[in-house]
N, C-alpha and C positions, 0 to 999 in steps of 0.2 A: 632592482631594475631601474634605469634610468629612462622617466616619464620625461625630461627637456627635450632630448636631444634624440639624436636617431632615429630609424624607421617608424618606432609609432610615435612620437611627435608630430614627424612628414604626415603620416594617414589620418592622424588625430585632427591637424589643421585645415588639411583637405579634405575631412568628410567622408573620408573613407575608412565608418567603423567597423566595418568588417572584417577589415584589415587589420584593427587595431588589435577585436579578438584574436583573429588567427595570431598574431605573433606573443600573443597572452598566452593562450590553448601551448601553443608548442613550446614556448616558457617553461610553463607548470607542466611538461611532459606527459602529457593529455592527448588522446588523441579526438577523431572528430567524433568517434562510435560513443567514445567514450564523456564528451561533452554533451554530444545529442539526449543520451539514456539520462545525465541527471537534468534537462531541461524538457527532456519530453518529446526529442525531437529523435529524427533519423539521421542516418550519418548524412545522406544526400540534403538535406535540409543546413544542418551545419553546413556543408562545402558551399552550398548555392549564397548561406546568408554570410559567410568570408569573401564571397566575388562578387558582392553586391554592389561595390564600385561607390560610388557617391547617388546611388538612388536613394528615395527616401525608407525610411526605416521604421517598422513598431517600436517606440519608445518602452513598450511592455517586454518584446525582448529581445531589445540592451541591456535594461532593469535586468533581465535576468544574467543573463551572462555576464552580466557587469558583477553582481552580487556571485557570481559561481567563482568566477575567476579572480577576483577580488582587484579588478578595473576602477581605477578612480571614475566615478561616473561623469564628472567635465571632461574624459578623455571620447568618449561616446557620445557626447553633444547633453547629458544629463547633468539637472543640477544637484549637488549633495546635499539631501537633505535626512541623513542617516542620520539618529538619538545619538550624542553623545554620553556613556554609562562609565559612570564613577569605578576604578579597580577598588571594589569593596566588597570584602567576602561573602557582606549582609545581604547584595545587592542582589539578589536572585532573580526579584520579580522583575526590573529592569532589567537583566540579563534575558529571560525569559521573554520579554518585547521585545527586543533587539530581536532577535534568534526568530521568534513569529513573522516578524517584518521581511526580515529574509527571507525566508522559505514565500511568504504569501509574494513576495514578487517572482521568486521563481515559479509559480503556477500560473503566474499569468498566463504564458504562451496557452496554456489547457483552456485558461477560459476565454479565449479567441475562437477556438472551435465550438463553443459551446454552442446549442442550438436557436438561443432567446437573446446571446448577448448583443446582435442589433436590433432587436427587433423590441428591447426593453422598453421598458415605462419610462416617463421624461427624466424621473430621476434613477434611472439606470440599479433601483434599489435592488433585485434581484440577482442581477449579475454579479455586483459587489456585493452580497452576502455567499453565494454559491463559492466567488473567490476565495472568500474567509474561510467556508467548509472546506474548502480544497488545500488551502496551504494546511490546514489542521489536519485532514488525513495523511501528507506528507510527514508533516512531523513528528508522527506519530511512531515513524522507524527511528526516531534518536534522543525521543523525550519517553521517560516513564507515562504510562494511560492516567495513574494518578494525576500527576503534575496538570495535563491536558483537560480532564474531565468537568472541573469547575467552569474552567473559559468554552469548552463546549457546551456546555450546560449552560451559561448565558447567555452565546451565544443562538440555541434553541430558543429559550424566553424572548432574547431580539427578535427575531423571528414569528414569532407566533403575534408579539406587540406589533410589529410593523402589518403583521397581515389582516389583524384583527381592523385597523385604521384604513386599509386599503381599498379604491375601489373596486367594483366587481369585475374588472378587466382584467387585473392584475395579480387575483388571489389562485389564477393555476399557474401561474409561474411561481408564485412565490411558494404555494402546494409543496411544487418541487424542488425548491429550495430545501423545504422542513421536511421535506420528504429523506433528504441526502442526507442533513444535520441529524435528524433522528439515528439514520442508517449508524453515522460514526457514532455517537453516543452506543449506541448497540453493541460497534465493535471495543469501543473501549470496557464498557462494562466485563464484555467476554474476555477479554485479557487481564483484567481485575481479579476474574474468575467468580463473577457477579452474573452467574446462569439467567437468575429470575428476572433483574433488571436488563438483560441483554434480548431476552425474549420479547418483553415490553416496548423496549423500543425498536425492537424489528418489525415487529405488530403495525408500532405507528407507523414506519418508513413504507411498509406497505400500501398502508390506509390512506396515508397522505399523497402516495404516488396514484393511487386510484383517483382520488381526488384531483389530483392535476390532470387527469384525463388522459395521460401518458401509457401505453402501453409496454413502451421498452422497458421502461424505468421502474414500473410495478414489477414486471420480470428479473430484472436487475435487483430489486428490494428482497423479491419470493426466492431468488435464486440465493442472497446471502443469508436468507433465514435456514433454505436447503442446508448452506454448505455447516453451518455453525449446530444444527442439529447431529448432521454427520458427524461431526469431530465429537459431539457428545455423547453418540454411540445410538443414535435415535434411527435407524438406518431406514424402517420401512414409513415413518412420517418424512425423512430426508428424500428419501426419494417422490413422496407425492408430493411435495413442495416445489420439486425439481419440474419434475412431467405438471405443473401445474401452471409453474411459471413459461416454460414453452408453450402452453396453450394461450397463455395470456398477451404474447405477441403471435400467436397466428401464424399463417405461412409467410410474413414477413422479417423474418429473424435475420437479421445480422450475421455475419460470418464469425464475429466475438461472441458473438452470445451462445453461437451455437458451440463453438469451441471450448467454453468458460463454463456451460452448461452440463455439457458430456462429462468435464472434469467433477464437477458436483455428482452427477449421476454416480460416476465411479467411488468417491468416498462414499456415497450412500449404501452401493452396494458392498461395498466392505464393510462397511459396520455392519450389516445385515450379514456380511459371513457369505457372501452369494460370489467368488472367486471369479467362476464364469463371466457373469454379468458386468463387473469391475474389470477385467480384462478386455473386453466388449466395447465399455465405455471408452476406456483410455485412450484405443485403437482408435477410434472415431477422434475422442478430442487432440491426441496427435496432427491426424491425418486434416483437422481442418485446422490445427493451429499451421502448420505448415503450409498451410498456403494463406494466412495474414498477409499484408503488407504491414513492411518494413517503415510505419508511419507513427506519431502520436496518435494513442487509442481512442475510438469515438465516444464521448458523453451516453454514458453517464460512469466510462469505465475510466479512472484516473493514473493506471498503471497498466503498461502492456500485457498483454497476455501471450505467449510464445512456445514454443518446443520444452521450453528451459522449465518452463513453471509443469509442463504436462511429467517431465522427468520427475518435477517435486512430488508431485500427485500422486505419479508411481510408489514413490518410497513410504510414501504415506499409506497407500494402499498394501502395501505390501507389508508393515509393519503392524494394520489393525488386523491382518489374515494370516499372520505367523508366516510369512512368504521370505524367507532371505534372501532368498535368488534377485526376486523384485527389489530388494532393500540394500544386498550388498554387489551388485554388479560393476562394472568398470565404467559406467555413467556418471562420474563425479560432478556433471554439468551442474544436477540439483542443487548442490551446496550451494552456488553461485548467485540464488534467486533472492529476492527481496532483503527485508533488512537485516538486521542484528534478531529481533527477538525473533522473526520469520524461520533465519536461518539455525538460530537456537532448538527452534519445534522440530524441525529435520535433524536436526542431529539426536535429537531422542528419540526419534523413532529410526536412525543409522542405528545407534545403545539397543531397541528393541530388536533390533537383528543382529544384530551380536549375541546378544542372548537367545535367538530361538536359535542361534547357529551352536550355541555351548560356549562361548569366547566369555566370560563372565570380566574378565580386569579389561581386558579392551571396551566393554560396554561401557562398561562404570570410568573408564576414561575418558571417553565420548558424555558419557551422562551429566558428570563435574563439571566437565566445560562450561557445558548446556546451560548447569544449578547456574555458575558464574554469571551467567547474562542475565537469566533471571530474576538472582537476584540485583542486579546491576538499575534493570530498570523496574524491580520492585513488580516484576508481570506474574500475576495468580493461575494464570496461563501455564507457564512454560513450567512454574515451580508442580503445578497438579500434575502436568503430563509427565513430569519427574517421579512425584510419589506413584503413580501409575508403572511406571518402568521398572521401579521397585518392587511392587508388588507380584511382579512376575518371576523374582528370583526367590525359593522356597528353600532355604538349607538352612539347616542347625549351626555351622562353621565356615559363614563367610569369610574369602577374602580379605584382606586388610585396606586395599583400594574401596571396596563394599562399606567397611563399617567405618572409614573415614567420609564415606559419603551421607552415610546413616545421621553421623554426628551434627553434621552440616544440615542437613535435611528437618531433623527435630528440632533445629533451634530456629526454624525461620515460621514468622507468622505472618500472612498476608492476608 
């Protein structure tokens, strides 16, 4: 693309960067639904921030969109001030920066809604560490939890050092900052497949949300402890975690929380085996996903929640209750949902209905894929819910799809 000359030149020189995107976006054959979802925004939001004409602009995101679309940033009134990294095989850890710098500017627009971020401390230290938490649970859909887990884990130590030096004004925001960082340390632990250490820092994310004096956000913390006990089959503690954390914001509940919450209900009651109750759930958190708006999600939730994730939910549910109907319907929306390892978990439990349906080479085709990811980003996660799908096929003369997967499956150790 030619950056001198032509139409974004024209809008580049006049100030009109909105412009500049738009003719980037339909470049890169993108559309607006589709730029919005990886920046956070809605499609109406994109259209509004292309016919912004020469008014003034968040410099946070340009940053982003500059970095999504890969806009010189002097084209967007930005100056470049991107790492230059050596092509050196060795070079990871520099790679690694580069790639966090990215992603953390693309969060910005998230932490523009956030609740504290005018109303911070003089040195704004809060809001700029919640950033830092935020661009790291983004990038957590395309970095192994390995890889992440040290720099979050420092980046908790920052945290806890900054708050320990703080004054007393300033220690329930920052609460909630260690309150979030905890939360991901928790989820990466869980993806590790580090049960013990993932329970621990759910505990804290809790404790520390309490401590900020936050209601939503202890709910938010009780609710991811709900949902990770569910998956590990703990169904009647998932569920009082759940009805716990509702109690814990009152009759003031959000329309995400209540939507996000119903969805946890429902794994709870499927691992519990209670079919009714999970069908119960789902219907609710449908019917209130379905009437969201079409917006970036409110704080302290950093990814939408929608129809699409309720469909995942489904198959999940349907897969811990031997339900194929639930798991194999003509709903393929679910696939579409979250990232790479997200979308790995769903397809082993699509492989677990195949197998309650009797399809044993379709599972185990489904299943392979799955191992693929897993072991791609080295997740303890996806590789367990693997040997799990295995264990549910009992025969003396497997398949050869089966014991090529056997093979695969024995030699990995995480």
């Amino acid at each position: 693309m030619d950056f001198q000359t032509g139409l974004i030149r024209d809008a580049s020189r006049g100030g009109d960067y909105g412009r500049v995107i738009e003719l980037f976006r339909i470049e890169r054959r993108m559309t607006q639904t589709a730029l919005g979802q990886a920046l956070g925004f809605s499609q109406s939001a994109v259209s509004r921030l292309e016919n912004r004409g020469t008014s003034a602009y968040s410099t946070d995101i340009l940053a982003a969109a500059s970095a999504h679309l890969g806009i010189p940033p002097a084209l967007v009134g930005l100056a470049d001030s991107r790492p230059q990294v050596q092509a050196n095989g060795d070079d990871d850890v520099e790679r690694r920066k580069l790639l966090g710098g990215v992603v953390a500017v693309a969060a910005a627009p998230v932490l523009a809604a956030l609740p504290d971020a005018a109303a911070d401390g003089p040195t704004g230290q809060a809001a700029a560490l919640r950033l830092s938490t935020t661009a790291f649970r983004r990038l957590d859909g395309s970095t192994p939890s390995r890889d992440l887990a040290e720099s979050a884990h420092a980046h908790m130590r920052l945290i806890q050092s900054i708050t320990r030096d703080a004054p007393e004004s300033e220690r329930p925001r920052l609460a909630s900052v260690g309150s979030e960082a905890a939360s991901l340390a928790g989820w990466l632990a869980w993806d590790m497949g580090d049960h013990g250490s993932a329970r621990a820092w759910y505990g804290s994310a809790i404790k520390a949300a309490r401590a900020a004096g936050d209601p939503l956000l202890t709910a938010y913390q009780g609710g991811s402890l709900a949902q990770f006990e569910a998956h590990a089959g703990n169904g009647v503690q998932a569920l009082n975690l759940a009805r716990r954390a509702r109690r814990a914001m009152g009759a003031r509940c959000p329309a995400v929380a209540d939507a996000w919450l119903s969805s946890v209900e429902a794994l709870a009651h499927a691992a519990a085996g209670d079919r009714r109750g999970a069908d119960k759930a789902l219907t609710a958190s449908r019917a209130a996903a379905e009437e969201l708006p079409q917006e970036p999600p409110p704080w302290p939730w950093v990814f939408t929640f929608n129809p699409v994730k309720v469909a995942a939910c489904r198959v999940t549910c349907g897969a811990r209750l031997g339900l194929p109907e639930w798991v194999l319907g003509d709903d393929v929306e679910a696939l579409t949902t979250g990232h790479a390892k997200q979308r790995a978990l769903l397809v082993l439990d699509i492989a677990a209905g195949h197998l309650a349906s009797g399809k044993v080479e379709a599972a185990f085709a489904l299943a392979s894929r799955a191992l693929d990811t897993g072991l791609r980003y080295r997740s303890g996660r996806i590789v367990e819910r693997a040997r799990a799908v295995r264990r549910t096929l009992t025969t003396s003369a497997p398949p050869k799809v089966v014991r090529d997967f056997d093979e695969r499956l024995h030699g990995v150790y995480l």
